[in-house]
PLY file of the C-alpha trace (Angstrom):
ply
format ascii 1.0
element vertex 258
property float x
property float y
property float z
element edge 257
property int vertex1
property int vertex2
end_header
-60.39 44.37 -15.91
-59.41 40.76 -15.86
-55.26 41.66 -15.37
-56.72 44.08 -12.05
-58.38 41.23 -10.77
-55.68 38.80 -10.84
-53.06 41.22 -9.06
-55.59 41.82 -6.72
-56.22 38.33 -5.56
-52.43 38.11 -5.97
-51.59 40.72 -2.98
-54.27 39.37 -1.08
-52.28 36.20 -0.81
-49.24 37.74 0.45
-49.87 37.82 3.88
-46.48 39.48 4.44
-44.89 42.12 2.04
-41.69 44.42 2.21
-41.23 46.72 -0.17
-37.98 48.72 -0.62
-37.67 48.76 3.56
-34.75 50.99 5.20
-34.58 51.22 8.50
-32.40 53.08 10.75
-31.33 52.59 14.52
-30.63 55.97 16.36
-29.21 57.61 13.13
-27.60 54.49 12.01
-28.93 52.63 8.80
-29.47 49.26 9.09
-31.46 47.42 6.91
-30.99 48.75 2.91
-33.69 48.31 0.54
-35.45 45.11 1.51
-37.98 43.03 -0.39
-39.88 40.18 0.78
-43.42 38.84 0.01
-44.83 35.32 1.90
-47.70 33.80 1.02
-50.06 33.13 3.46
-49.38 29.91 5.23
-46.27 29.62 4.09
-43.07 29.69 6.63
-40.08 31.37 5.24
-36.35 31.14 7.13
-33.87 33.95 7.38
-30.14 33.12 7.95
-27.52 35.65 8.27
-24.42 36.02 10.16
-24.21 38.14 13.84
-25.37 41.80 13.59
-26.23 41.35 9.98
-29.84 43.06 10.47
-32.13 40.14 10.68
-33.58 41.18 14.36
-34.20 44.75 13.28
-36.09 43.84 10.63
-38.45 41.69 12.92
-38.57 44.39 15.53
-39.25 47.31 12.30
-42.45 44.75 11.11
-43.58 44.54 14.39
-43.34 48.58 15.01
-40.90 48.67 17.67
-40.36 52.76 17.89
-36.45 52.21 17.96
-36.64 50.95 14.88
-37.72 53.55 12.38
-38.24 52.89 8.57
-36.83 55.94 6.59
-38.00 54.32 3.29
-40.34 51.51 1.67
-43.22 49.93 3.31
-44.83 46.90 5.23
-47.88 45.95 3.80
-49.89 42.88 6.06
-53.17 41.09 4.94
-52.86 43.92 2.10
-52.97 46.98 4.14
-50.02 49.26 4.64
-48.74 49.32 8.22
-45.73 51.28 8.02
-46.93 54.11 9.98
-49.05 51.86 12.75
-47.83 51.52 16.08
-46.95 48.08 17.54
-50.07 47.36 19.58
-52.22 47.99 16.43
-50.29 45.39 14.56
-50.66 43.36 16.98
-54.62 43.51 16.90
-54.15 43.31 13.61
-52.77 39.45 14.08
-48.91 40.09 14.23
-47.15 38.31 17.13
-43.35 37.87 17.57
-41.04 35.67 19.96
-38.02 36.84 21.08
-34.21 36.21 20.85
-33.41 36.89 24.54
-36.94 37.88 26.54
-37.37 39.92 29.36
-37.78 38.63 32.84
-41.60 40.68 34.28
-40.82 40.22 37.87
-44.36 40.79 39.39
-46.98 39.50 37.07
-47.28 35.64 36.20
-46.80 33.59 33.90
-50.70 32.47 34.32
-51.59 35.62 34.12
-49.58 36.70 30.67
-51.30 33.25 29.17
-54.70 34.63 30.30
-53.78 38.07 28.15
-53.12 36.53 25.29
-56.33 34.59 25.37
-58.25 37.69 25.10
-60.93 36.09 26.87
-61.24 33.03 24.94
-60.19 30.49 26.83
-60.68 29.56 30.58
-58.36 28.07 33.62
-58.65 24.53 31.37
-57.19 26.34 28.04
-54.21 27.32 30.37
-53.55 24.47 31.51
-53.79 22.47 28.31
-51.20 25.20 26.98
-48.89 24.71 29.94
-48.95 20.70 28.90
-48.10 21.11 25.60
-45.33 23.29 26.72
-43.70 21.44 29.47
-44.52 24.39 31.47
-47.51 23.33 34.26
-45.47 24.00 37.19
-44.79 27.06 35.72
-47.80 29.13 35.67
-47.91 30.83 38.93
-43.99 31.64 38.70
-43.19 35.07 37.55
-42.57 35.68 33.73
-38.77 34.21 32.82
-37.79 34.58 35.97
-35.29 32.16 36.63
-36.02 30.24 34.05
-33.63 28.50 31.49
-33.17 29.44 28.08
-35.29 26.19 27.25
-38.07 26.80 29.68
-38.29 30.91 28.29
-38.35 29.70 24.62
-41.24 27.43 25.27
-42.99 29.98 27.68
-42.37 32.26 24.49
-44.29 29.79 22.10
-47.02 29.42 24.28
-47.92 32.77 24.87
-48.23 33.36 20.68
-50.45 29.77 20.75
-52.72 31.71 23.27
-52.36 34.80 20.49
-52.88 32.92 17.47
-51.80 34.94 15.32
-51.94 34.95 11.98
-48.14 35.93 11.12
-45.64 34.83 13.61
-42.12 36.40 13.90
-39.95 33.85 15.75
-35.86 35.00 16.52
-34.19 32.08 16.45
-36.50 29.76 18.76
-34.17 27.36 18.98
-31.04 30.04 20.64
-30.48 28.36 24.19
-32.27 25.20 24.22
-30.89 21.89 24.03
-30.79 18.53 21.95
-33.73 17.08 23.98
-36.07 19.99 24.31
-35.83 21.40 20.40
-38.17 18.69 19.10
-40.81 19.85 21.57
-40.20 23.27 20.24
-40.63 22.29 16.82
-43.73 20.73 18.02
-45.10 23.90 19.67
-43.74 26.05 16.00
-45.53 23.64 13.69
-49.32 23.28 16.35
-48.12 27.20 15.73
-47.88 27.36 11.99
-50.95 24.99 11.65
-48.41 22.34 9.59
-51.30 19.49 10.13
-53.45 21.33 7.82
-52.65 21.42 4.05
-51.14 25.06 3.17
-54.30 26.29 1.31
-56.23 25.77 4.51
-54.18 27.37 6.91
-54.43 30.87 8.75
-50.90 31.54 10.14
-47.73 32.43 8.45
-44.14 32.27 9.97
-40.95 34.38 9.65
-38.04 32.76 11.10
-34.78 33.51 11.88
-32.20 30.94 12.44
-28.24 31.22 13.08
-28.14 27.49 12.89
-30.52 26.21 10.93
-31.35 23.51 13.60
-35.06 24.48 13.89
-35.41 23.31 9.94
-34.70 19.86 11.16
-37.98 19.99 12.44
-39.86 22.58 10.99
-40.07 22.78 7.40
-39.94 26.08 5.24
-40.90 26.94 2.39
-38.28 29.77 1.20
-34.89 30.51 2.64
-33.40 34.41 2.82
-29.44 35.09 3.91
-29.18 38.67 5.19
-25.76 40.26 4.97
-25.00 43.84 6.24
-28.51 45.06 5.76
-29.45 43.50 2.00
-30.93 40.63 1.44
-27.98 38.65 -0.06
-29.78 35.53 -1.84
-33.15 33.51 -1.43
-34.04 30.16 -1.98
-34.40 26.70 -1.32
-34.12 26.94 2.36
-31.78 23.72 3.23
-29.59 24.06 -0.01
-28.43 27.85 1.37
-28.07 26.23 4.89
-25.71 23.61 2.92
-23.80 26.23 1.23
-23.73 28.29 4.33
-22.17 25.32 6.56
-19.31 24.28 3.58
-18.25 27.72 1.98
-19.77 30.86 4.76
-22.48 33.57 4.31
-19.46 35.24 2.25
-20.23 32.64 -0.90
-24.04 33.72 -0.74
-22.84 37.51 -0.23
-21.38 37.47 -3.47
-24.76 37.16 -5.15
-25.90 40.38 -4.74
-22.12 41.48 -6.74
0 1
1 2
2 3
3 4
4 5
5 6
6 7
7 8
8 9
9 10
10 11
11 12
12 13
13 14
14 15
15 16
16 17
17 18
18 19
19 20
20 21
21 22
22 23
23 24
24 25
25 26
26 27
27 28
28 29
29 30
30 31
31 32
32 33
33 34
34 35
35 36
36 37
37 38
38 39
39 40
40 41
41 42
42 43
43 44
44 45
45 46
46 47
47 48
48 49
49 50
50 51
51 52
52 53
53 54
54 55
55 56
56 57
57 58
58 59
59 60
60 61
61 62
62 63
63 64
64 65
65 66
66 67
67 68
68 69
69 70
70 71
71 72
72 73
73 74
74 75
75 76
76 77
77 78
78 79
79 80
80 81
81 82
82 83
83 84
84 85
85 86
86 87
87 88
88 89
89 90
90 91
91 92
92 93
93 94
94 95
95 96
96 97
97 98
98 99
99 100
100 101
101 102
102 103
103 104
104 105
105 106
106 107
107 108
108 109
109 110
110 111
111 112
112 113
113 114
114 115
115 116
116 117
117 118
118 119
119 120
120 121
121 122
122 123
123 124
124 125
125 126
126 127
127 128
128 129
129 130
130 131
131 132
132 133
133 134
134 135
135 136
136 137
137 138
138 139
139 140
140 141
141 142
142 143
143 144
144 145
145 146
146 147
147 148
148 149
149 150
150 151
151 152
152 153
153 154
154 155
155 156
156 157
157 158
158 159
159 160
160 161
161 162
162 163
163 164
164 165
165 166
166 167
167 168
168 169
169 170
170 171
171 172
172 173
173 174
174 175
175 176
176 177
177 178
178 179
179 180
180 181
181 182
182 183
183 184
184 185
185 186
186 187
187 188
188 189
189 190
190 191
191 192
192 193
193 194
194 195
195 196
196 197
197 198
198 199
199 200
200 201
201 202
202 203
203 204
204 205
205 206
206 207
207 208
208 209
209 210
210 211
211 212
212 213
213 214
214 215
215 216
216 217
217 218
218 219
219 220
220 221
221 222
222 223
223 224
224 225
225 226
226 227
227 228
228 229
229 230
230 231
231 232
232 233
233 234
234 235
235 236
236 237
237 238
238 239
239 240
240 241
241 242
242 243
243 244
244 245
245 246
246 247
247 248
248 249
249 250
250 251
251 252
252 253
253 254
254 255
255 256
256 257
């Protein structure tokens, strides 16, 4: 009775779990066999060279329909959401930031912020958002449009600290914005993450991805993954992989899986 207890609590603190995942794109297998479990609170890093797999497997947690898992599971907060469509799982608490976002010619950026509130927040929230973000002339400008890869990253961050939710999936948030505007955006990740509060405390987990491991600089993580074609190749201490990465190549941390 005592051993069920203990792996019960136990799942219960993985906020995230993958079990076994494949997923395939139009036919195509991408992702093979997948396992990863965080903690809740924790923020985990995944590093991996170009078209190694690490978007799809945001887009296949999130439930994208493109992306369809042909094996294993995706159990959140303990529940098995494999089969749930995206805006379940994102009632659920799952919110996601992407690579390269769409311009929404038409509907504002105001008005987007005011969705995610889901009615919590008033014209003040908004605009305290928009401060934080650098973004306060931005609000009644239409979603991305003609914006800079800076200014769409941080619009991107504060529509999920609108969300709040309680497992963020950020693609590399620091992909087109420059040396003066990543510290804000490691500002915006961490108010994100809750990384003022001490881990035990906190509601929201991350999942990021990062090509160049310039985000860690700023935000810290707890575990570090290196996808390579489809597998997870090696985990670990997030900055020592990012040090082995930069000096021998993702080939050195490919050979762990031989």
């Amino acid at each position: 009775m005592e051993s069920e207890q203990a792996i019960e609590i136990s799942e219960v603190r993985n906020m995230l779990e993958i079990k076994q995942l494949t997923v395939a794109v139009e036919d195509k297998e991408i992702l093979h066999d997948v396992n990863m479990a965080i903690k809740k609170g924790e923020t985990h890093a995944l590093f991996g060279p170009n078209g190694s797999g690490k978007t799809t497997l945001l887009m296949a947690i999130m439930g994208f329909p493109r992306y369809q898992v042909t094996r294993g599971n995706i159990i959140f907060k303990g529940e098995d959401i494999t089969k749930l469509p995206l805006d379940e799982r994102a009632r659920l608490g799952i919110g996601m930031s992407f690579q390269r976002p769409p311009v929404v010619r038409g509907v504002k950026t105001r008005d987007i912020v005011a969705a995610c509130l889901k009615g919590r927040g008033n014209e003040e929230i908004i605009g305290q958002l928009a401060e934080k973000a650098n973004l306060a002339d931005f609000l009644n400008r239409e979603i991305n449009y003609r914006f800079s890869g800076g200014e769409i990253k941080r619009s991107e961050m504060m529509q999920l600290l609108a969300q709040k939710p309680e497992l963020s999936l950020l693609d590399e948030p620091e992909s087109g914005v420059d040396l003066t505007n990543i510290a804000l955006m490691g500002e915006l990740i961490n108010k994100l993450l809750e990384k003022d509060c001490p881990i035990r405390t906190r509601k929201c987990t991350g999942l990021i991805i990062t090509h160049t491991g310039h985000i860690l600089n700023y935000v810290n993580a707890r575990t570090g993954y290196v996808m390579f074609d489809g597998r997870i190749a090696c985990e670990g201490d997030p900055h020592e992989i990012l040090a082995t990465i930069k000096e021998k190549g993702y080939r050195e941390c490919a050979r762990c899986t031989k």
